[in-house]
C-alpha positions as CSV (number, residue, x, y, z in Angstrom):
1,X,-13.9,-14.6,-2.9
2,X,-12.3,-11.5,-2.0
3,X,-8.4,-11.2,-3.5
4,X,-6.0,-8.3,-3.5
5,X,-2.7,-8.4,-5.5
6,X,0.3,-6.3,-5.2
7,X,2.7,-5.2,-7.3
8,X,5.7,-2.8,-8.6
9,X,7.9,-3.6,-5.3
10,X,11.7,-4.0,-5.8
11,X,15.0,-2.6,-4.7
12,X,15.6,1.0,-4.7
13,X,18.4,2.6,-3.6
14,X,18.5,5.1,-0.6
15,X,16.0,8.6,-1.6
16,X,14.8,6.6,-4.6
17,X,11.0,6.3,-5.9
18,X,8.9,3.1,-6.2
19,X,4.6,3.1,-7.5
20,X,2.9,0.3,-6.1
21,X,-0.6,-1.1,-7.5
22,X,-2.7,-2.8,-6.2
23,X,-5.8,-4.9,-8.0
24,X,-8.8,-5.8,-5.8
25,X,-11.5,-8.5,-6.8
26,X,-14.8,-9.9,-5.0
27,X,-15.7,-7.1,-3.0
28,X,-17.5,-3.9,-4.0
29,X,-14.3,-1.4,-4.4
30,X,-16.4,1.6,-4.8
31,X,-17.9,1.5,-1.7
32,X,-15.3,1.3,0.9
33,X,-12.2,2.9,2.1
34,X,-8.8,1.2,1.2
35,X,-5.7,1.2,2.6
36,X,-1.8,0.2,1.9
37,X,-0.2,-1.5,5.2
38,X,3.7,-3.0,5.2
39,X,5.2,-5.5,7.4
40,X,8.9,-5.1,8.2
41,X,10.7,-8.5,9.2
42,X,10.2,-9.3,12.6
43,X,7.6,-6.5,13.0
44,X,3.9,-6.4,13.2
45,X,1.8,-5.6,10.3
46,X,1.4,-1.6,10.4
47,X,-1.4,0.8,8.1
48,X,0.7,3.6,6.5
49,X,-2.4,5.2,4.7
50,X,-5.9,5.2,3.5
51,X,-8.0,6.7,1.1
52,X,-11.9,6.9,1.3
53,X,-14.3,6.0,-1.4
54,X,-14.4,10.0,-2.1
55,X,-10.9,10.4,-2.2
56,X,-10.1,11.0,1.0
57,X,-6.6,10.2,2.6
58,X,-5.2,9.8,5.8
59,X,-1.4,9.1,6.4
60,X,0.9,8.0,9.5
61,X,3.2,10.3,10.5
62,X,6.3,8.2,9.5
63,X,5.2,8.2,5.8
64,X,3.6,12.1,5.8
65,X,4.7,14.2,2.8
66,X,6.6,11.3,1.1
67,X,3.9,8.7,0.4
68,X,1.3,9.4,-1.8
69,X,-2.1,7.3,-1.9
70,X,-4.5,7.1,-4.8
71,X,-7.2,4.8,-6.0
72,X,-9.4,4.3,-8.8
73,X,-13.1,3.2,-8.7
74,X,-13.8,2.4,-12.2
75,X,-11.1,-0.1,-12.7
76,X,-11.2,-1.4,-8.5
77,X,-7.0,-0.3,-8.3
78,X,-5.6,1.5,-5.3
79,X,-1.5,2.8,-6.0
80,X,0.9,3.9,-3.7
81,X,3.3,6.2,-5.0
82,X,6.5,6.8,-2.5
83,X,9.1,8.8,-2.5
84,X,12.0,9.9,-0.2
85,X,12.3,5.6,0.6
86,X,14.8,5.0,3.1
87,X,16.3,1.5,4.7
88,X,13.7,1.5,7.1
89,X,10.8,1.7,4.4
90,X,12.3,-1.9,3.3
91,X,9.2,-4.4,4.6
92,X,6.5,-6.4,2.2
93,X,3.6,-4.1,1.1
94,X,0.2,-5.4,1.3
95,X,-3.5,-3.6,0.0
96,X,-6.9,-4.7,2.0
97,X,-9.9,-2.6,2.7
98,X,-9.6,-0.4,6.2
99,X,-10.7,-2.6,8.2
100,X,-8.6,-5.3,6.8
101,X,-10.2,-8.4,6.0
102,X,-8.5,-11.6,6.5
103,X,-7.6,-12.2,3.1
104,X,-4.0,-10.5,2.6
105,X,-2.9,-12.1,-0.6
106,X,1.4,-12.1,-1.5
107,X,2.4,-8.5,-0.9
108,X,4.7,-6.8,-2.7
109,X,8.4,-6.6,-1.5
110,X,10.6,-3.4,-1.0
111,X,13.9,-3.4,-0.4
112,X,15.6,0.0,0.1
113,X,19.2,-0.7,0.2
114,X,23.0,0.5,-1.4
């Protein structure tokens, strides 16, 4: 069964930092392309970037040159370092391959308030 599990969300204030991790099981990591995606309240589910199994990324223009995705084969992790976070970054973070499956697991929440 494939799982995913998310993690290092919280509150940040305004131009504050968070790194997310994320933990994948059941599927072969090292062989497909994997991707962060958020979900804002209210909002549809939305990919904000993706990273090959070479190392590859790809990034949406609202998180360009402020996000940062990585991933490591060996140990089947994908992280999400962000910078720059603003009020409108505040949504649940989720990790799934690119396509996503259907199995999202919790998310990780991040709040970017005062």
């Amino acid at each position: 069964q494939v799982h995913f599990e998310a993690s290092g969300g919280g509150l940040v204030q305004p131009g504050g930092s968070l790194r997310l991790s994320c933990a994948a099981s059941g599927l072969l990591f090292s062989l497909g392309t994997m991707a962060w995606y958020r979900q804002a309240p209210g909002e549809e589910r939305e990919l904000l970037a993706r990273i090959t199994t070479g190392g590859h990324p790809f990034y949406v223009d609202a998180v360009k040159g402020r996000f940062t995705i990585s991933r490591d084969n060996a140990k089947s992790t994908i992280e999400l370092q962000m910078n720059s976070l603003q009020p409108d970054d505040t949504a649940v973070y989720y990790c799934n391959t690119c396509p996503s499956r259907d199995d999202w697991g919790q998310g990780t929440q991040v709040t970017v308030s005062l």
